[in-house]
SEBAVO-124484 format. One line per field, with one value per atom (N, C-alpha, C, CB): residue number from 0; residue in one letter; x, y, z; atom name. Coordinates in pm, whole numbers, padded with zeros to 5 digits, m for minus. Glycine has a CB too. Layout:
BEGIN
i <- c(NUM;...) .
aa <- c(a;...) .
c1 <- c(X;...) .
c2 <- c(Y;...) .
c3 <- c(Z;...) .
at <- c(CA;...) .
END
This chain:
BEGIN
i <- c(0;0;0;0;1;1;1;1;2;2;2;2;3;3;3;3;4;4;4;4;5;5;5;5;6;6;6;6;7;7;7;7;8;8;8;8;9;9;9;9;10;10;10;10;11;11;11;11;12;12;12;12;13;13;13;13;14;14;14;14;15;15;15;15;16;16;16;16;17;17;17;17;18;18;18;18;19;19;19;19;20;20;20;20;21;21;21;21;22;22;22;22;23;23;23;23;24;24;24;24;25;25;25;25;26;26;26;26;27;27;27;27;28;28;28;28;29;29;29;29;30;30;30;30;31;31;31;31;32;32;32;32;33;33;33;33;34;34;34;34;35;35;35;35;36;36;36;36;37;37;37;37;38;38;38;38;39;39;39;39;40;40;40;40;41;41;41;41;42;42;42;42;43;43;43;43;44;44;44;44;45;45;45;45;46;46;46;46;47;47;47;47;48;48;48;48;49;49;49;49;50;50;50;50;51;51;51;51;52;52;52;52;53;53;53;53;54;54;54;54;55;55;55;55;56;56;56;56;57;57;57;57;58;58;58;58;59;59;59;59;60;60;60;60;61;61;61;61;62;62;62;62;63;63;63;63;64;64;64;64;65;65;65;65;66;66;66;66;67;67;67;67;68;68;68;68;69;69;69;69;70;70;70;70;71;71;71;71;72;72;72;72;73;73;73;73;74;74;74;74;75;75;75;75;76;76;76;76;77;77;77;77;78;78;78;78;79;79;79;79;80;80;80;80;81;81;81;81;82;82;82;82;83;83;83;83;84;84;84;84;85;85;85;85;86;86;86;86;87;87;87;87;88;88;88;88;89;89;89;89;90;90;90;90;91;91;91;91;92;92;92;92;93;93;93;93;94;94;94;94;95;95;95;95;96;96;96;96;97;97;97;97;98;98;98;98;99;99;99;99;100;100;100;100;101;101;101;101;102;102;102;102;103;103;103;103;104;104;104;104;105;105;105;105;106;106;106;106;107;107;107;107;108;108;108;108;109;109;109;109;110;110;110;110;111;111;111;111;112;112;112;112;113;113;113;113;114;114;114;114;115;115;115;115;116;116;116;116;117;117;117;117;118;118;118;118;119;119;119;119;120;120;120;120;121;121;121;121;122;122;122;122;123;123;123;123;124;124;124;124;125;125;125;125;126;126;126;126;127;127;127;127;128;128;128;128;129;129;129;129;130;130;130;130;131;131;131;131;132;132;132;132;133;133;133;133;134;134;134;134;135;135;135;135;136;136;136;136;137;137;137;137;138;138;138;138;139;139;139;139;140;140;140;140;141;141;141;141;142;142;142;142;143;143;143;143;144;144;144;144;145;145;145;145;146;146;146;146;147;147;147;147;148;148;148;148;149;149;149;149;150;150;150;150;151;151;151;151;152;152;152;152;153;153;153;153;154;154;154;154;155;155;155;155;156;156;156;156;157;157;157;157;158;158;158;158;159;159;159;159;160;160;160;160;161;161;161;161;162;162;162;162;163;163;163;163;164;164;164;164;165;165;165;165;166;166;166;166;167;167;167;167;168;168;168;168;169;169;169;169;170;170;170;170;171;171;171;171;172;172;172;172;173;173;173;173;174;174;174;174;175;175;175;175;176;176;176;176;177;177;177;177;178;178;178;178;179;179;179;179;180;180;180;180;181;181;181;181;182;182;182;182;183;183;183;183;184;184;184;184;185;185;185;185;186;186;186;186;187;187;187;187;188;188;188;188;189;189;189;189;190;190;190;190;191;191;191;191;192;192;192;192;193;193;193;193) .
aa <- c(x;x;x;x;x;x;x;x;x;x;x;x;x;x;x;x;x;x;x;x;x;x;x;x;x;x;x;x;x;x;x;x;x;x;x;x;x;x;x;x;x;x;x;x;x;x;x;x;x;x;x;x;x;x;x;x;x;x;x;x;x;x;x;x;x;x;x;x;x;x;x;x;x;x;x;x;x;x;x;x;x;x;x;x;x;x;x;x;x;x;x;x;x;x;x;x;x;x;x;x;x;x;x;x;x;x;x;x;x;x;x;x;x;x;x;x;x;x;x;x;x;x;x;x;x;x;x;x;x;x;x;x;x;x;x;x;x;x;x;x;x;x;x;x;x;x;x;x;x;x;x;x;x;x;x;x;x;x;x;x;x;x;x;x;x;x;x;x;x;x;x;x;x;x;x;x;x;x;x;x;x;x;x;x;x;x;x;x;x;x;x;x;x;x;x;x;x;x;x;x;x;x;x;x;x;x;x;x;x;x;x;x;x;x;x;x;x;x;x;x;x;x;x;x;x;x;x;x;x;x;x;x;x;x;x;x;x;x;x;x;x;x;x;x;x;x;x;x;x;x;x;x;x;x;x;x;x;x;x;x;x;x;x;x;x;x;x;x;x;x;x;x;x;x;x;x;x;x;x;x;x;x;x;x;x;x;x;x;x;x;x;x;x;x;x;x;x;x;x;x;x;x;x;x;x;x;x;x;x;x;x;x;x;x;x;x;x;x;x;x;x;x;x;x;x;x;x;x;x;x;x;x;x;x;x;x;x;x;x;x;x;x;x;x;x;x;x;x;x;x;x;x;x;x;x;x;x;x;x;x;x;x;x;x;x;x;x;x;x;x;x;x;x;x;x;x;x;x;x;x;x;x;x;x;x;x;x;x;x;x;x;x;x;x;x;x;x;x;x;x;x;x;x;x;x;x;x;x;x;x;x;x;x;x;x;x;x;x;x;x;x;x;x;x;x;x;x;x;x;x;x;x;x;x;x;x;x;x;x;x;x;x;x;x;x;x;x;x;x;x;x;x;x;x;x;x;x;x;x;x;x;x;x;x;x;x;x;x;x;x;x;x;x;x;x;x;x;x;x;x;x;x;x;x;x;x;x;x;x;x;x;x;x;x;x;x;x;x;x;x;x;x;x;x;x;x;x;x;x;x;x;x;x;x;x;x;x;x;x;x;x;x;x;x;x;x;x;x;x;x;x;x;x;x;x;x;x;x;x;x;x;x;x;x;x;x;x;x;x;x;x;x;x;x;x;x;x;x;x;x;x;x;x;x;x;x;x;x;x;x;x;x;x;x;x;x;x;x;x;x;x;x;x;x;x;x;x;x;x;x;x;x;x;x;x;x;x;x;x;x;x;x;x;x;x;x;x;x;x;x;x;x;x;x;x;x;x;x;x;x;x;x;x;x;x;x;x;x;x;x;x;x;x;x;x;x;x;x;x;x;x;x;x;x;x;x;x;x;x;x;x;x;x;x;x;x;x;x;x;x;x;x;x;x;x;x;x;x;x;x;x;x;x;x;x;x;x;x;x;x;x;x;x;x;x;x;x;x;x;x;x;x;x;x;x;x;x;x;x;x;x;x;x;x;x;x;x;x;x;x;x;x;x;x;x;x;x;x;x;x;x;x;x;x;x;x;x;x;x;x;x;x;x;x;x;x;x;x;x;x;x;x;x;x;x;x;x;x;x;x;x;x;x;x;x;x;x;x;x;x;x;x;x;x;x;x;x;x;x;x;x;x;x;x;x;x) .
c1 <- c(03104;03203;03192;03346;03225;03237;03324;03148;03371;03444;03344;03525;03383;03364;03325;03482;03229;03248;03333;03117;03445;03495;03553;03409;03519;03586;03547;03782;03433;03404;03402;03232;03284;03324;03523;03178;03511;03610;03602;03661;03758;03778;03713;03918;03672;03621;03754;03513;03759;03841;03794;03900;03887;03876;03874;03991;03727;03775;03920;03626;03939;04038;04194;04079;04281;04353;04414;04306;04267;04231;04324;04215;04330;04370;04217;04385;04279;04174;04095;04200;03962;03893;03823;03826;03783;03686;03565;03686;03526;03382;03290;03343;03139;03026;02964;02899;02864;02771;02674;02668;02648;02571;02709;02554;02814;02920;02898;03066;02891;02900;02786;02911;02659;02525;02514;02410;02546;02544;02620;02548;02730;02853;02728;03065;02660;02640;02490;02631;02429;02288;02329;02203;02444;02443;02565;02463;02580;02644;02638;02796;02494;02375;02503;02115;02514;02557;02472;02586;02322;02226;02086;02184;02075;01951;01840;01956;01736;01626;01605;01591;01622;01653;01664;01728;01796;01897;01851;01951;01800;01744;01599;01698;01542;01404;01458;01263;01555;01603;01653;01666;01738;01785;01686;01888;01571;01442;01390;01363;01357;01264;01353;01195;01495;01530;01510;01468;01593;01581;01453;01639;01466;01260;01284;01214;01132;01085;01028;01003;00986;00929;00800;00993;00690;00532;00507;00412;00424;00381;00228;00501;00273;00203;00166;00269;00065;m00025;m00041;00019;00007;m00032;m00196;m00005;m00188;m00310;m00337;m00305;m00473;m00539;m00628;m00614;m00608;m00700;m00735;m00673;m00866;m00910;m00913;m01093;m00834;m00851;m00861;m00780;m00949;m00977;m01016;m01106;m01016;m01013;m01166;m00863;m01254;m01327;m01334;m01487;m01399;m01405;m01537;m01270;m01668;m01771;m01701;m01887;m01805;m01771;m01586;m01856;m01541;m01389;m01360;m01293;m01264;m01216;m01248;m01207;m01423;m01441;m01452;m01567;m01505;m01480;m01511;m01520;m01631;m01743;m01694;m01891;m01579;m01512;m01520;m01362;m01553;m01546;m01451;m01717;m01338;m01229;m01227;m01090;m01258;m01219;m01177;m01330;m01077;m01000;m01058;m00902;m01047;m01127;m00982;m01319;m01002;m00940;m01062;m00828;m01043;m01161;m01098;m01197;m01066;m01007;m01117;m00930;m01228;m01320;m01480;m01268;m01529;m01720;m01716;m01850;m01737;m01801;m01623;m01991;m01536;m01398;m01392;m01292;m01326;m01305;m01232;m01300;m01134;m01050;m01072;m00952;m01174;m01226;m01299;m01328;m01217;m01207;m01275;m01059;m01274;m01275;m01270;m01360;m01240;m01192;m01162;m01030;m01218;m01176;m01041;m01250;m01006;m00876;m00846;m00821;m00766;m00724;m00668;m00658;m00674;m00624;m00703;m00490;m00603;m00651;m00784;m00496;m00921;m01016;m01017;m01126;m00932;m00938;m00940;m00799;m00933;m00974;m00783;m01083;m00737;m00602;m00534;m00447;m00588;m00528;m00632;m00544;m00723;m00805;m00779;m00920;m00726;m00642;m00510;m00611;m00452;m00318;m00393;m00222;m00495;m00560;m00603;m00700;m00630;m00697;m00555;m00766;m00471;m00359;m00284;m00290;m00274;m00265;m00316;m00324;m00464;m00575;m00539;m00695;m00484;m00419;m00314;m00353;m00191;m00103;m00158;00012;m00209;m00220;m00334;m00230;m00378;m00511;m00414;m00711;m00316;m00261;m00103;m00311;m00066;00056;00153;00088;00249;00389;00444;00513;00449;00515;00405;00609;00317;00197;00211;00020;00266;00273;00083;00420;00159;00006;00029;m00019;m00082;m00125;m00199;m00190;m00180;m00266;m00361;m00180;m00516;m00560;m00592;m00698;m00546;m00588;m00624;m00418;m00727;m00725;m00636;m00865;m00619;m00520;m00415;m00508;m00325;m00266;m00131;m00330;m00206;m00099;m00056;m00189;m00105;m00085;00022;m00256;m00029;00085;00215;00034;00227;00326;00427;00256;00395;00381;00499;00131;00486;00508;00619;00364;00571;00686;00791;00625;00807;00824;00913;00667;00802;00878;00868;00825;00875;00909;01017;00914;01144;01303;01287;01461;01241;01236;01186;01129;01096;01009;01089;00900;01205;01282;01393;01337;01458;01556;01515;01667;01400;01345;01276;01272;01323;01284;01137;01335;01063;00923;00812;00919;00904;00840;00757;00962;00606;00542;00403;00578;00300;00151;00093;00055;00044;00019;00136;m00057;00240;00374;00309;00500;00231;00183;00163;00026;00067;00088;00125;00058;00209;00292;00452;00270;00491;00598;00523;00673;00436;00338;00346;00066;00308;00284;00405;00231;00568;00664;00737;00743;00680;00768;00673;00780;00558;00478;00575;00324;00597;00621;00751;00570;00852;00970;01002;01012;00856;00877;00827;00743;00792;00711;00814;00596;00894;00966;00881;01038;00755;00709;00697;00626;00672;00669;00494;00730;00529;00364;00399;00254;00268;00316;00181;00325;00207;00079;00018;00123;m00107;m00157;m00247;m00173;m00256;m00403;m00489;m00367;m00597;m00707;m00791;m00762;m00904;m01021;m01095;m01093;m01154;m01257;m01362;m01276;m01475;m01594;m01592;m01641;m01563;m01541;m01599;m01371;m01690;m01745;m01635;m01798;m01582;m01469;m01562;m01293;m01598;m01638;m01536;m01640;m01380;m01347;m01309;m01257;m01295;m01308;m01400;m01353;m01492;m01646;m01694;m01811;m01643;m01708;m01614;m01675;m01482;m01385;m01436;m01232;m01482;m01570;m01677;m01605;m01776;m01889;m01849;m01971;m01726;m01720;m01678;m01600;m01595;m01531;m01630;m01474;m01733;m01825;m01935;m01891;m01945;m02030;m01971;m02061;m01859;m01779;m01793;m01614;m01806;m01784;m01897;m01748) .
c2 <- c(01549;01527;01384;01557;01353;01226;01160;01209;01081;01060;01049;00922;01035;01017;00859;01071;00792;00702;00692;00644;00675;00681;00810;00641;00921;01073;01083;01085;01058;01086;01275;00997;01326;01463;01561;01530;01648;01687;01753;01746;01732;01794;01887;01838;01956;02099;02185;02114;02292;02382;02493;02431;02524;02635;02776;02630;02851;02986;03076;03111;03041;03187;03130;03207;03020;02966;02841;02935;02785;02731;02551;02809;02558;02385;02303;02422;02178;02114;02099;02025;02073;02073;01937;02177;01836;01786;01775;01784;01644;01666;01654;01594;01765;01756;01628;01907;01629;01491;01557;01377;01640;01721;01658;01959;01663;01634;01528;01660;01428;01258;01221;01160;01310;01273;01309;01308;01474;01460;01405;01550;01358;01284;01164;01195;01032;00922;00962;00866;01072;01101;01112;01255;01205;01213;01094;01366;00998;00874;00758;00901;00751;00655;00489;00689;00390;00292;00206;00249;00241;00133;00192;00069;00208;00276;00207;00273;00275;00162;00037;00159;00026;m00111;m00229;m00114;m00202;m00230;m00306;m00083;m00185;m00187;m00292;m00019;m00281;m00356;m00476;m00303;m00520;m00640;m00704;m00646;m00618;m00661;m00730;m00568;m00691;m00691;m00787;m00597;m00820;m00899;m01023;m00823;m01010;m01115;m01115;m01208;m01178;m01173;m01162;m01254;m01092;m01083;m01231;m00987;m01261;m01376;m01407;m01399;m01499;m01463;m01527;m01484;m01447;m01482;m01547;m01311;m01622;m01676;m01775;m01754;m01887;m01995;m02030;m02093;m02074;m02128;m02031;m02259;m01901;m01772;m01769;m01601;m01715;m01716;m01544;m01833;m01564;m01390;m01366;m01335;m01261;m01213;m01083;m01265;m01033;m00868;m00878;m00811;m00771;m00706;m00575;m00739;m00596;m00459;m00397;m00438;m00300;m00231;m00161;m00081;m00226;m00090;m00076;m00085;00068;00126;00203;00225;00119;00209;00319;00131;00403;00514;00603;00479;00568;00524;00732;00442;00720;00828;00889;00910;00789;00809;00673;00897;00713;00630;00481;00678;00491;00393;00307;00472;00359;00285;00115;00320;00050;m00090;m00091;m00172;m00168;m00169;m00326;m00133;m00354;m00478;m00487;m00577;m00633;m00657;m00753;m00676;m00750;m00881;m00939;m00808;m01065;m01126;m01217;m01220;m01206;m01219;m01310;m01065;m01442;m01510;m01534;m01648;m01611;m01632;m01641;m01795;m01693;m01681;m01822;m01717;m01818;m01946;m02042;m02069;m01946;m01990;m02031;m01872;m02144;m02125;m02092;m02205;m02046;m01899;m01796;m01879;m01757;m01594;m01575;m01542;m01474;m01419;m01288;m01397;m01250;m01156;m01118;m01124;m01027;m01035;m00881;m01152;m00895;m00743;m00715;m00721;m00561;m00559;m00563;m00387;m00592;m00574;m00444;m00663;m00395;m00264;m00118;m00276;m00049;00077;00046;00191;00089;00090;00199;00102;00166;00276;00181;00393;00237;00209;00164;00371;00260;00139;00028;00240;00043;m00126;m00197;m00172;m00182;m00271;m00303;m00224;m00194;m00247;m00356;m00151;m00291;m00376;m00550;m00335;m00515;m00653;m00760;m00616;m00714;m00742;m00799;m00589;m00766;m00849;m00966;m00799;m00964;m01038;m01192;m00977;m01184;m01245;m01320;m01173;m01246;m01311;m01396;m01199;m01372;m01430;m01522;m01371;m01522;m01673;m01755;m01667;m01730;m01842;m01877;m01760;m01843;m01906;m01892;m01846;m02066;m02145;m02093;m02237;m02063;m01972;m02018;m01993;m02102;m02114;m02124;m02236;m02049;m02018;m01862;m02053;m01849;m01692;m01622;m01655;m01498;m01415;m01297;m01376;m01289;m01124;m01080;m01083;m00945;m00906;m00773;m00885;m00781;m00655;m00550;m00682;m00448;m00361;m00181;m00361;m00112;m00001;00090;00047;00038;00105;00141;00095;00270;00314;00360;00344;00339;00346;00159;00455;00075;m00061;m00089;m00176;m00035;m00053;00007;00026;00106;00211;00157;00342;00118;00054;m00109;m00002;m00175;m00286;m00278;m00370;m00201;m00193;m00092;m00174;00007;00133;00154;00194;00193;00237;00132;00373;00039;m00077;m00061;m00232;m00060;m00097;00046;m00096;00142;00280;00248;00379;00211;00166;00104;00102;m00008;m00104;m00036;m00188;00083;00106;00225;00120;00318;00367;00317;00393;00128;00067;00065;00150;00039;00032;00143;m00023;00305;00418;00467;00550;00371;00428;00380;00368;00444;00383;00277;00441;00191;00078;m00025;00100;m00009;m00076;m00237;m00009;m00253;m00410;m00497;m00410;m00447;m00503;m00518;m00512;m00393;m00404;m00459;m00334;m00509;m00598;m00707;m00620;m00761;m00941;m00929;m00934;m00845;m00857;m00887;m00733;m00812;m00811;m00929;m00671;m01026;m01118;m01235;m01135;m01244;m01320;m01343;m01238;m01193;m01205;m01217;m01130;m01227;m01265;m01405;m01213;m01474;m01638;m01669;m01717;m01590;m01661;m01709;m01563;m01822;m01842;m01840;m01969;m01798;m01740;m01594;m01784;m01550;m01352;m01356;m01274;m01186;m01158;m01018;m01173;m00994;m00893;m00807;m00921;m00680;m00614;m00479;m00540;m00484;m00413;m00370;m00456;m00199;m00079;m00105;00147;m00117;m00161;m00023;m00349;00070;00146;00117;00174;00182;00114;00151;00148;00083;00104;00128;00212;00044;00088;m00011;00095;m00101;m00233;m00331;m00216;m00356;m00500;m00582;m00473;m00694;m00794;m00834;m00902;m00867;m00895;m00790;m00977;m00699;m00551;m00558;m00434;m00544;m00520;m00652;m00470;m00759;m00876;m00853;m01066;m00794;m00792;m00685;m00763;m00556;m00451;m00489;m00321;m00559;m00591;m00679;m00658;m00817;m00897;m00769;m01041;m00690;m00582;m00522;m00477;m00507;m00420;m00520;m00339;m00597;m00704;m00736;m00838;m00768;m00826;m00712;m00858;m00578;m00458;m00444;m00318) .
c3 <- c(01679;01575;01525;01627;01402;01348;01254;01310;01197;01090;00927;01135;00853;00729;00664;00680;00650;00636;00453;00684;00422;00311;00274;00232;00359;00321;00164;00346;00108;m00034;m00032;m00085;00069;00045;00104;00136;00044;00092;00212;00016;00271;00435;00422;00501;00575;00595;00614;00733;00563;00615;00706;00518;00809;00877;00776;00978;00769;00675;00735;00679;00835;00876;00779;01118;00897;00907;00755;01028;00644;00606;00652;00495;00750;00862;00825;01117;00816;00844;00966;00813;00971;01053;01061;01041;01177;01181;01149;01231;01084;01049;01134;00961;01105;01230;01166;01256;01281;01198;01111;01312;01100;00966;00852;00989;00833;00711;00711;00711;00815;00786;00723;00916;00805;00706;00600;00738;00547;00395;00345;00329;00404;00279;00251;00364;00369;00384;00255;00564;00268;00171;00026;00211;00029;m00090;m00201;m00092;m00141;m00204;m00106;m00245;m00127;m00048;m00132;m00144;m00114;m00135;m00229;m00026;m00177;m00202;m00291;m00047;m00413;m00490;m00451;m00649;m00464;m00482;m00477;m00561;m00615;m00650;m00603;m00683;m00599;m00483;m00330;m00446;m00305;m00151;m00093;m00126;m00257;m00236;m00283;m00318;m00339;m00365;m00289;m00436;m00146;m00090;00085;m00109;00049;00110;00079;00090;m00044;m00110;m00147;m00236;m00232;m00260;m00414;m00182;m00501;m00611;m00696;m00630;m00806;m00903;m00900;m01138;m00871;m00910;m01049;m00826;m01175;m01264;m01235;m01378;m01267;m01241;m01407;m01191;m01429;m01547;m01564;m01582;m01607;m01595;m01456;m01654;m01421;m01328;m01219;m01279;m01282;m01165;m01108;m01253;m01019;m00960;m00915;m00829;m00943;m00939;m00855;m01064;m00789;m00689;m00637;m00601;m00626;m00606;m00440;m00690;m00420;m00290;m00227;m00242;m00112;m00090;00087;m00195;00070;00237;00243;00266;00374;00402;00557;00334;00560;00700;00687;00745;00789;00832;00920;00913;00931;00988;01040;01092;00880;00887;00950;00664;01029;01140;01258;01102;01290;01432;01496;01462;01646;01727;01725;01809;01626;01598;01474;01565;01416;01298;01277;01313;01170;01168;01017;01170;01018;00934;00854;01029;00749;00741;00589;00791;00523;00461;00381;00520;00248;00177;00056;00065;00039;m00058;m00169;00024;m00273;m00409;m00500;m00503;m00488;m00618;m00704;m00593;m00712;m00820;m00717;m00923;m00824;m00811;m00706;m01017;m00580;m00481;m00483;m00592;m00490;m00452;m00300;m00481;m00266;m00092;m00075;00002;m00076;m00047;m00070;m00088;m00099;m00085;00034;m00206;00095;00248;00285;00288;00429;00435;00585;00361;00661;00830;00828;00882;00972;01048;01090;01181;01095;01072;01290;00945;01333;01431;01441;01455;01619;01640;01581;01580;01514;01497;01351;01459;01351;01261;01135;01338;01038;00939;00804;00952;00686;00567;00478;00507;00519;00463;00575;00410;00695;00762;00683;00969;00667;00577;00440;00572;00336;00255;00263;00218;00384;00397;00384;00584;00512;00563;00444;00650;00339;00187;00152;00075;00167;00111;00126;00112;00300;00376;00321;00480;00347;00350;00248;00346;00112;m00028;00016;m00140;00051;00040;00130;00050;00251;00319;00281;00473;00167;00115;m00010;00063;m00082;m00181;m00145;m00320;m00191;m00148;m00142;m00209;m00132;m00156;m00286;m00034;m00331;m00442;m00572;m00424;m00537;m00654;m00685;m00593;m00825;m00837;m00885;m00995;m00801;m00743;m00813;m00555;m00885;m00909;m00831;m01025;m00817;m00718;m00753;m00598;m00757;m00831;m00716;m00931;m00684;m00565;m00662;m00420;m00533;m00594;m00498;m00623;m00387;m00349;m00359;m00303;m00457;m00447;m00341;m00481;m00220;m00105;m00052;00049;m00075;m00019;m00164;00009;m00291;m00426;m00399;m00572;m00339;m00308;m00206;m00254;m00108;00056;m00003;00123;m00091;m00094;m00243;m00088;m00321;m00439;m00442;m00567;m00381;m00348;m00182;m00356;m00118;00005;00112;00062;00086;00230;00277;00211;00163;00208;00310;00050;00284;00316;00472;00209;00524;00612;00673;00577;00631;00683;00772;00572;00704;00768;00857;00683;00865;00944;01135;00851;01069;01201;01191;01334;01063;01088;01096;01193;01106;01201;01071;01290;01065;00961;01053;00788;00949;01010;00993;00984;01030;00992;00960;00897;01087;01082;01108;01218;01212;01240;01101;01324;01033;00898;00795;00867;00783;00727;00716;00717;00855;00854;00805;00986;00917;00857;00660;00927;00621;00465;00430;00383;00461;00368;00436;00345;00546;00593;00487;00787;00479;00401;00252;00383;00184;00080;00053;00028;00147;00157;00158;00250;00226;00286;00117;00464;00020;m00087;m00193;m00156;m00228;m00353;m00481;m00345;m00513;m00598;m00627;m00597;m00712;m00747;m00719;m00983;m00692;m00696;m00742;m00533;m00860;m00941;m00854;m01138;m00864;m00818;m00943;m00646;m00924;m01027;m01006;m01122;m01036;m00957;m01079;m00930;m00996;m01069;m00988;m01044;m01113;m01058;m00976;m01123;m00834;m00764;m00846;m00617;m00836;m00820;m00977;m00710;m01054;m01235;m01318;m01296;m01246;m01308;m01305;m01460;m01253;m01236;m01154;m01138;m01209;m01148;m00992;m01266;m01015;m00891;m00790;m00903;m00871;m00803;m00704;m00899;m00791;m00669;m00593;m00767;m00643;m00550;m00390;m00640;m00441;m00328;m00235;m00375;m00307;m00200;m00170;m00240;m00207;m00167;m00034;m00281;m00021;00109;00199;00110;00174;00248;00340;00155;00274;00317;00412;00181;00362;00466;00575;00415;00558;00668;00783;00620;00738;00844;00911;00787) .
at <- c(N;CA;C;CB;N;CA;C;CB;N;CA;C;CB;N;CA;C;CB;N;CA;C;CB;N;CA;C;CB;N;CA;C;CB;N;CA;C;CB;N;CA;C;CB;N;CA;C;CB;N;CA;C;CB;N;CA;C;CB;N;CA;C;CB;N;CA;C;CB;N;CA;C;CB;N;CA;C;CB;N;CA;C;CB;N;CA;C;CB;N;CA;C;CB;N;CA;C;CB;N;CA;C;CB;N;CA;C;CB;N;CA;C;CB;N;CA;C;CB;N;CA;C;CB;N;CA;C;CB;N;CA;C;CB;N;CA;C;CB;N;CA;C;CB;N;CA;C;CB;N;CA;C;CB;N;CA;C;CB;N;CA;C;CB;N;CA;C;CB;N;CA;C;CB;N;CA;C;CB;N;CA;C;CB;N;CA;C;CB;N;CA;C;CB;N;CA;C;CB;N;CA;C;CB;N;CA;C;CB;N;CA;C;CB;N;CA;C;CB;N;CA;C;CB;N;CA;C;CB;N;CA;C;CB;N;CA;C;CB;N;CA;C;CB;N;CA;C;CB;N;CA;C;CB;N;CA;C;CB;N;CA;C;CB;N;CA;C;CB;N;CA;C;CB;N;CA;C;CB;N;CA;C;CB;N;CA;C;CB;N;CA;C;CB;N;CA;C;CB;N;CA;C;CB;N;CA;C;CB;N;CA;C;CB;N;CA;C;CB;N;CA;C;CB;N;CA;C;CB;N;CA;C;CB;N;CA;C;CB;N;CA;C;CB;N;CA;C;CB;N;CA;C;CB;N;CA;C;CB;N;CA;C;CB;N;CA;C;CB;N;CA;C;CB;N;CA;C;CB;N;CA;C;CB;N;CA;C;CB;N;CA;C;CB;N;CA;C;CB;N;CA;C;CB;N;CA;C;CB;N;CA;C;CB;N;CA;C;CB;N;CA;C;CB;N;CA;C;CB;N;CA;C;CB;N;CA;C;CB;N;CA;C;CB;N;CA;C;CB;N;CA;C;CB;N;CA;C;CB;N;CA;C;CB;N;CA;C;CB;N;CA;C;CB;N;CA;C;CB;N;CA;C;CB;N;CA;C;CB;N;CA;C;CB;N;CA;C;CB;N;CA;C;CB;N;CA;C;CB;N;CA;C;CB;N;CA;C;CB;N;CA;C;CB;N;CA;C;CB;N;CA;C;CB;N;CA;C;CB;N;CA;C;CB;N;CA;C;CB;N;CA;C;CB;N;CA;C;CB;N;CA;C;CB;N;CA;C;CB;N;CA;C;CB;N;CA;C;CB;N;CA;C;CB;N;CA;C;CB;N;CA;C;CB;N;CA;C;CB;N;CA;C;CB;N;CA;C;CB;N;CA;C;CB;N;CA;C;CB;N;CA;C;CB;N;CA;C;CB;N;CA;C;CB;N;CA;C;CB;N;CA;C;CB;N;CA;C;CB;N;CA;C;CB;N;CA;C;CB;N;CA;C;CB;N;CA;C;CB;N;CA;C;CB;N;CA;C;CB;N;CA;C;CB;N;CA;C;CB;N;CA;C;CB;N;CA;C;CB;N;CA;C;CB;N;CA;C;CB;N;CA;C;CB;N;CA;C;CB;N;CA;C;CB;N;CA;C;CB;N;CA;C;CB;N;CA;C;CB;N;CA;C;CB;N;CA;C;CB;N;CA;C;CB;N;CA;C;CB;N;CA;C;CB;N;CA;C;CB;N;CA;C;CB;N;CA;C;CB;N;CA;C;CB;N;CA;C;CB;N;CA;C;CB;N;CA;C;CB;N;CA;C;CB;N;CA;C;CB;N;CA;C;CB;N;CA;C;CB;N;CA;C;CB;N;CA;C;CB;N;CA;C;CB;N;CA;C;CB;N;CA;C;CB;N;CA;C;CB;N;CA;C;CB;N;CA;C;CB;N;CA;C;CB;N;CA;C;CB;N;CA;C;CB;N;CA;C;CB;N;CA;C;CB;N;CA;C;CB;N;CA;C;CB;N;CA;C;CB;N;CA;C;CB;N;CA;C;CB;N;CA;C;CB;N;CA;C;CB;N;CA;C;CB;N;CA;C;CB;N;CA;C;CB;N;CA;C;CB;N;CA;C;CB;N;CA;C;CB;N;CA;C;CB;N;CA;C;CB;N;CA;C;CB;N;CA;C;CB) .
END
C-alpha cells in the first residue's frame, strides 16, 4: 500500500460497497508516470545546467569509436579525438574494460573534452548516433535509473566532464565513411590506435 504523492489521480473505490480504498503502489506509480513533475527538458537541464551559448572562438573536433574483432574475445576497442591536420591535441587511446565499438565512441568524446579547456565552446562531429542520443537525450534518463545502462563507466566520466564545462558543446551527426576529411582522419587514428 502507499499514499499518493499529491492525490492528482482519483481515490480507488471499492466496486461492491463503493468506500474508499487505499492506494496500491501500482496507483502511486501511475499517478507519479503519468504527471511526471519534470519533462525532458527540464530534466536535462537540471543535469547539465543552464544552455550554454556556443559561438565565437568555438573549437571543432571529429570523433570516433573502433573495435577490431568487435564481439569476440580478441576485441581491441579504441577512441579517437581529430581537431585539425598535425594538431597536438589530436588523440587517440584504448578503451578500458569491456572491448566494443561504442565504449570506443563514448571514449572519442572523452578524449575531446579533456584536450580542450572548459571554457572553450566545442562542437563536436560524431557518427555515432547512440553517443548523440546518450548525451542530448537520455542521460537525465540514465541518471535517475542510478546509471543502470551499458557503458555506465563512461558515461558518468563524460556527463561529469560536461557538467564541469562553463562553456556549451553543441553536438552534430556527421556520415561515417562519406569523405569528411575530419571524419576520416578521426577513423583512421581509431583504427591505428587498435
Amino acid at each position: 500500500m502507499g499514499t499518493r504523492r499529491g492525490g492528482r489521480l482519483p481515490q480507488p473505490l471499492d466496486a461492491h460497497t463503493l468506500a474508499e480504498v487505499p492506494a496500491t503502489s501500482v496507483d502511486v506509480l501511475l499517478d507519479n508516470v503519468l504527471h511526471c513533475a519534470e519533462d525532458g527538458e527540464e530534466g536535462m537541464r537540471r543535469l547539465y545546467g543552464p544552455p550554454r551559448l556556443t559561438g565565437k572562438g568555438q573549437r571543432r573536433v571529429w570523433t570516433d569509436g573502433s573495435a577490431l574483432n568487435n564481439g569476440t574475445a580478441r576485441a581491441r576497442a579504441t577512441g579517437a579525438a581529430y581537431f585539425a591536420h598535425e594538431c597536438s591535441d589530436n588523440c587517440a587511446a584504448r578503451v578500458p574494460g569491456k572491448q566494443t565499438n561504442n565504449r570506443g565512441e563514448h571514449l572519442g568524446l572523452i578524449l575531446a573534452l579533456l584536450a580542450t579547456q572548459p571554457d572553450v565552446p566545442l562542437v563536436v562531429y560524431s557518427d555515432s548516433e547512440n553517443v548523440i542520443h546518450t548525451y542530448c537525450h537520455w542521460a537525465r534518463g540514465y541518471e535517475q535509473t542510478g546509471w543502470r545502462c551499458a557503458n555506465a563507466d563512461l558515461i558518468v566520466y563524460a556527463v561529469t566532464l560536461l557538467q564541469r564545462r562553463p562553456a556549451g558543446v553543441e553536438f552534430r551527426w556527421i556520415k561515417g565513411h562519406s569523405g569528411n576529411a575530419g571524419k576520416d582522419a578521426a577513423d583512421t587514428m581509431a583504427r591505428r590506435a587498435a
